[in-house]
C-alpha positions as CSV (number, residue, x, y, z in Angstrom):
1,X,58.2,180.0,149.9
2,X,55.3,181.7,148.2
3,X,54.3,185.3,149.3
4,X,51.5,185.9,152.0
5,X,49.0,186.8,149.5
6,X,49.3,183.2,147.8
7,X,48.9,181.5,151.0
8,X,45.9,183.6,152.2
9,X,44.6,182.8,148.5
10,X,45.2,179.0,149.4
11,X,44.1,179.0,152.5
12,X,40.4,180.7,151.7
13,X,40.1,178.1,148.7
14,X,40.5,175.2,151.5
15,X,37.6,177.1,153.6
16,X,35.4,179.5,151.5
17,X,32.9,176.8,151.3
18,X,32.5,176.2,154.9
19,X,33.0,179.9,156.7
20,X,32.0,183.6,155.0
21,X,35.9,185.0,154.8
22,X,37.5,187.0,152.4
23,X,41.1,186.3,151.4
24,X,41.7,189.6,153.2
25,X,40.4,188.1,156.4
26,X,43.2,185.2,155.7
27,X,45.7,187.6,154.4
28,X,45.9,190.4,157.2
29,X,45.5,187.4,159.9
30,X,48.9,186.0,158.3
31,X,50.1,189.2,158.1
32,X,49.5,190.2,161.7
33,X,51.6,186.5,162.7
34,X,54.6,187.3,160.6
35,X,55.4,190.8,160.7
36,X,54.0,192.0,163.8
37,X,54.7,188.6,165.8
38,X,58.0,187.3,164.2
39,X,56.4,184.2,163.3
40,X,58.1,182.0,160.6
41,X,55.7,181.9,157.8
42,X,55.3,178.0,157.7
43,X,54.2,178.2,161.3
44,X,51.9,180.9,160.9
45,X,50.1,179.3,157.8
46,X,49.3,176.7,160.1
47,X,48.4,178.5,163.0
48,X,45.5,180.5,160.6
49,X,44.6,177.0,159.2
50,X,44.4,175.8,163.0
51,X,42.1,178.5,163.7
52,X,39.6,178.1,160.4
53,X,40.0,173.8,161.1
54,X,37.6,174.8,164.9
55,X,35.8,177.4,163.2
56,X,34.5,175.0,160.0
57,X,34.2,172.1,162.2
58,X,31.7,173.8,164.8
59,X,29.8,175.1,161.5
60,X,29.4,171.6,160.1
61,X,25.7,170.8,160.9
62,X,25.5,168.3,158.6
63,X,27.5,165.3,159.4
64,X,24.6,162.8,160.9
65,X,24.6,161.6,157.2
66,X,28.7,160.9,157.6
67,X,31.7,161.8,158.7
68,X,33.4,165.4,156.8
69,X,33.5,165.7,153.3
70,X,36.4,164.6,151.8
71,X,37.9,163.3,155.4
72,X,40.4,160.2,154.7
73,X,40.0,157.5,156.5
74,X,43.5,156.1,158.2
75,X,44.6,153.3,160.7
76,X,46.2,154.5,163.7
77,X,49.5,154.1,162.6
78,X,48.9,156.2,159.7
79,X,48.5,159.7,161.6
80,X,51.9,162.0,161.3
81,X,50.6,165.3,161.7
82,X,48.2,167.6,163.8
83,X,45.4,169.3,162.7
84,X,44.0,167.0,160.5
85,X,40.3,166.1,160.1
86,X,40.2,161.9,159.9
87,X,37.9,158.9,159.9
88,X,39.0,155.5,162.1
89,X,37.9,152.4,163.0
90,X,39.4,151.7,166.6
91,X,38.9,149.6,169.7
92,X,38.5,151.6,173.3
93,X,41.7,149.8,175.1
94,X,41.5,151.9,178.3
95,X,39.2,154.6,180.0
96,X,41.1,157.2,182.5
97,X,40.0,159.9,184.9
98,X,39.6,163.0,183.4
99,X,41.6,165.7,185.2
100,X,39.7,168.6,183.9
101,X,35.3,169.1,183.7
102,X,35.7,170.4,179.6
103,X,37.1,167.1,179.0
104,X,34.1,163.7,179.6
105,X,36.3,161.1,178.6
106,X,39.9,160.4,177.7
107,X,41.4,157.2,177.3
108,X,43.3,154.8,174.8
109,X,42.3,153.6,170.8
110,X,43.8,150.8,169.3
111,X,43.7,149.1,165.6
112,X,46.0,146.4,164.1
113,X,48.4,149.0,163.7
114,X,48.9,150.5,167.1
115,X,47.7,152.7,170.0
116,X,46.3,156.2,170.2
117,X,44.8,158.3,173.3
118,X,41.5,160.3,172.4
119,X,39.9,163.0,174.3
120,X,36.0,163.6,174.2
121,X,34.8,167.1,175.4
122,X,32.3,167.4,177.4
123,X,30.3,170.1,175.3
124,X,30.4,167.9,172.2
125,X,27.8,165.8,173.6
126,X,28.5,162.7,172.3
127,X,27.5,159.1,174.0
128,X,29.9,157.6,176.1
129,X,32.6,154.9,175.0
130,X,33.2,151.6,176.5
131,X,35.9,149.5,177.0
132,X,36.2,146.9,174.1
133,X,34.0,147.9,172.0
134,X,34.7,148.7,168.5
135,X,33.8,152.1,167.1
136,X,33.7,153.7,163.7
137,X,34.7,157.4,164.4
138,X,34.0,159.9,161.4
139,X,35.3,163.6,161.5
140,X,37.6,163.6,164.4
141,X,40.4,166.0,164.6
142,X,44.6,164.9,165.2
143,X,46.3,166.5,167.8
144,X,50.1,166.1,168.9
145,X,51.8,166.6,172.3
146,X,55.7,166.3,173.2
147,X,55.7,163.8,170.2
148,X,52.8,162.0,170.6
149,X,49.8,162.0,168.9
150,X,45.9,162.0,169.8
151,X,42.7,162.7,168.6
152,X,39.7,164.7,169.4
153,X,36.1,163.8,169.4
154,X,33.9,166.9,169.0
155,X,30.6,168.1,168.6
156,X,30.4,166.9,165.3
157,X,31.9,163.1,165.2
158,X,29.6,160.4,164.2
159,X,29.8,157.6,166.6
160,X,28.9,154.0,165.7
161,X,29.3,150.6,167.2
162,X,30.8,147.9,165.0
163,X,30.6,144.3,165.5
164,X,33.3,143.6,164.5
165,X,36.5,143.0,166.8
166,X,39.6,144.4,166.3
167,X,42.9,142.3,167.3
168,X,45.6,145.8,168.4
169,X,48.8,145.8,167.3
170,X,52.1,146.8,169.2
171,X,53.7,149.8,167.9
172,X,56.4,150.1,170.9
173,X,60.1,149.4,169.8
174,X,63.4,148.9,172.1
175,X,66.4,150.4,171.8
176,X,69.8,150.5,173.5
177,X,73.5,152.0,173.2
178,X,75.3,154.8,175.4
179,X,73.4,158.1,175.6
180,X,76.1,160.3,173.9
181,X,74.0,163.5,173.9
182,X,71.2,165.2,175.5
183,X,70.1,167.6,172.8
184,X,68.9,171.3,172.5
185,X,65.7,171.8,174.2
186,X,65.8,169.9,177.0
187,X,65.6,170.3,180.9
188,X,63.5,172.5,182.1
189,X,61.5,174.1,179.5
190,X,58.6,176.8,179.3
191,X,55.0,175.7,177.6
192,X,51.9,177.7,176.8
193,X,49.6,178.0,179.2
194,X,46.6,178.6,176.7
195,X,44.2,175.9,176.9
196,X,44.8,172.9,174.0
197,X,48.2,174.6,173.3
198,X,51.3,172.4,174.7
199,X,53.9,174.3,172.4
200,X,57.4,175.3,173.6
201,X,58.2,178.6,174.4
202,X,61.4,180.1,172.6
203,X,62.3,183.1,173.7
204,X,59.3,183.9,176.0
205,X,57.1,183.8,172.9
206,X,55.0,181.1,171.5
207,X,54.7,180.4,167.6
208,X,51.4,180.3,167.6
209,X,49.8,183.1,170.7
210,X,52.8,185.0,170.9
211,X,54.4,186.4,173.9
212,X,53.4,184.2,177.2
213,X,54.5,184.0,180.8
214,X,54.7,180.0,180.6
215,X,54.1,176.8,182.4
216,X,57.5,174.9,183.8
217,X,58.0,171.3,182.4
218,X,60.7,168.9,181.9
219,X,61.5,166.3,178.9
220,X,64.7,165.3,177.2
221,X,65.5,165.0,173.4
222,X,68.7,162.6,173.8
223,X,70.8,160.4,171.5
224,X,71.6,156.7,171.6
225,X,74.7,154.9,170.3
226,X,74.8,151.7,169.9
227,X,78.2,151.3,167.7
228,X,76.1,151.0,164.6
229,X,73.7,153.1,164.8
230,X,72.1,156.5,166.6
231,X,68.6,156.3,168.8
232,X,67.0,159.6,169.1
233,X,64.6,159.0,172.5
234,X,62.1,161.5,174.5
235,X,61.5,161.6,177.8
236,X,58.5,163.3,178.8
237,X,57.8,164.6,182.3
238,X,57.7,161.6,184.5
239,X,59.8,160.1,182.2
240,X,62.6,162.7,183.2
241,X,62.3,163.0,186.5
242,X,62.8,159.2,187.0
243,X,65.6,158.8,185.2
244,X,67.1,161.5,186.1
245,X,65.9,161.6,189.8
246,X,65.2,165.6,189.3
247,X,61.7,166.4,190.1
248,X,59.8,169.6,188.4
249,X,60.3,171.4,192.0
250,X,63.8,170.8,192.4
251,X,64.8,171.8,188.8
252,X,62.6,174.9,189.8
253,X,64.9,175.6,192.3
254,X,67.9,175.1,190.6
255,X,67.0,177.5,188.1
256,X,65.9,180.1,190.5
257,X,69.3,179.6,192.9
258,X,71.7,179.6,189.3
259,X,68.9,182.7,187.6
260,X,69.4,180.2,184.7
261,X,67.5,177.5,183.5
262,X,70.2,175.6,181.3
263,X,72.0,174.2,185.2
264,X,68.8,171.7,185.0
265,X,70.0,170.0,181.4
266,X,73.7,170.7,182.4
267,X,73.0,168.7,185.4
268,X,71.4,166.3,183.5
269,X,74.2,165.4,181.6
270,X,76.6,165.0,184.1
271,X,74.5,162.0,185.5
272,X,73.9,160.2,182.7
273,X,76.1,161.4,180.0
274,X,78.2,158.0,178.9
275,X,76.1,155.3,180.6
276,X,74.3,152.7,178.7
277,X,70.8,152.4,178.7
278,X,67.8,150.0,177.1
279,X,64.8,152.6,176.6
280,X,61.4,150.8,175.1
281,X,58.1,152.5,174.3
282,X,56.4,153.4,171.3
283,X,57.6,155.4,167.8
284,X,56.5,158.9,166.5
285,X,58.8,159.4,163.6
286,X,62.2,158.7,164.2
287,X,61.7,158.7,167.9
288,X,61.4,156.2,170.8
289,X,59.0,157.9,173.4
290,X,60.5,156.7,176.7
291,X,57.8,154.6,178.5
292,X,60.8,152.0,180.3
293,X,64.4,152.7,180.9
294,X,66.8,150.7,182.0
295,X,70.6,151.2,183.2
296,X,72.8,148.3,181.6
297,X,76.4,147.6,182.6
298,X,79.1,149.6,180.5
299,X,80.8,152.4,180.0
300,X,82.0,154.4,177.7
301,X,85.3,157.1,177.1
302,X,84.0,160.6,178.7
303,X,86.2,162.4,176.2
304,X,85.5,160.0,173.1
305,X,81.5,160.7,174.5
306,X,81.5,164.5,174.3
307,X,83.4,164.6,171.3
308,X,80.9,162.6,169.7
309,X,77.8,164.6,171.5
310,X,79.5,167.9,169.9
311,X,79.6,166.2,166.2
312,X,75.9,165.3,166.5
């Protein structure tokens, strides 16, 4: 791993021609993350290049010629990280209601290659999307939330109708096997509460705003086994509670009665640790993101199970 100065030398070559900072300004923000905060270095480098990605992209003033400079231009299927600035060509599958007055319209993408949801905010002032129609997007920014990823349309994406249609592709995959383990951060779990962040709390503290009070959720990281091969699948909220049949209340409670927050995925386990399962939705990675679950006959040894959740 390099030294901070290195990366705050790297990091103001990426932006000196877009914002007026030094490589002190980088340096003592980096600084500031690890020592002071605890942060792992890794995460802090990205957390500083987070924060100079909104800066530089509500600087850009020139982008009615084109979308960023340098931005790479990627099918849906293609984006594996946050934070990115991209270009796409994409099909408006679905509007929803937004649930919050900074966002105008959210809803779901779609190319040959699969499915993404975007988010327009309402200060960027850009037209509205329909359903349907096909749209080249220039200079939108990845996101990524319990394993899924979106993009954002700001105030500087170029917008334009295509004529051309676009046939979207399925990127949801099935799986099955005997859930032999429900993993490590899972249950009922802690969140930032700063707007835009979703991150997991460890500790009380978040990575990326330090220490926060936190917003109660519920998912589960668990393991599939098939007798060939493992599954890793994640359950988000709703997911959880209806598999499990645990609401976000009642694992509230159960916390609060046990002054302990592990009962939840201890609980968890004991109802659907061993059964077999057939869990379909789409991939991030080497995950299934749990969209459909079903309960299939069979069983499996309890001891042979935990022996084999413990090797995992």
């Amino acid at each position: 791993m390099t030294d901070l100065r290195t990366q705050a030398e790297e990091i103001h070559e990426q932006f000196s021609d877009q914002l007026e900072i030094s490589v002190d300004d980088v340096a003592e923000r980096l600084d500031t993350l690890v020592n002071e905060y605890k942060v792992p270095a890794d995460e802090a480098r990205r957390s500083v290049t987070s924060t100079y990605l909104d800066e530089a992209g509500m600087e850009r003033e020139d982008i009615s010629g084109g979308g960023g400079d340098g931005n790479e231009r990627k099918q849906i299927s293609e984006v594996d990280a946050p934070e990115e600035w991209i270009d796409l060509t994409a099909k408006v599958i679905e509007l929803w209601d937004a649930d919050s007055d900074a966002v105008a319209q959210v809803g779901l993408l779609g190319d040959p290659t699969g499915t993404i949801k975007f988010t327009k905010w309402s200060k960027s002032d850009l037209q509205d999307l329909e359903e349907g129609q096909v749209y080249d997007l220039r200079n939108v920014v990845t996101d990524e939330y319990q394993g899924r990823f979106s993009v954002k349309l700001n105030r500087t994406t170029v917008i334009e109708e295509s004529e051309d249609d676009i046939e979207v592709g399925d990127d949801d995959a099935t799986v099955e096997g005997a859930l032999v383990d429900i993993q490590s951060g899972s249950g009922l779990i802690k969140r930032c509460p700063e707007e835009d962040c979703t991150r997991v709390l460890q500790n009380g503290r978040c990575s990326e705003h330090g220490e926060a009070e936190g917003e109660f959720d519920l998912r589960i990281k668990g393991v599939l086994d098939d007798g060939n091969d493992v599954h890793e699948v994640i359950f988000d909220k709703e997911a959880t509670e209806e598999f499990t049949g645990i609401t976000l209340e009642e694992a509230k409670e159960m916390a609060m009665d046990a002054l302990d927050t592990t009962v939840v995925a201890d609980q968890m386990r004991k109802e659907t640790l061993g059964k077999y399962y057939r869990v379909s939705g789409p991939t991030f990675r080497r995950y299934v993101l749990a969209d459909e679950v079903e309960e299939l006959d069979g069983a499996v040894d309890a001891e042979a199970t935990l022996i084999k959740a413990r090797s995992i």
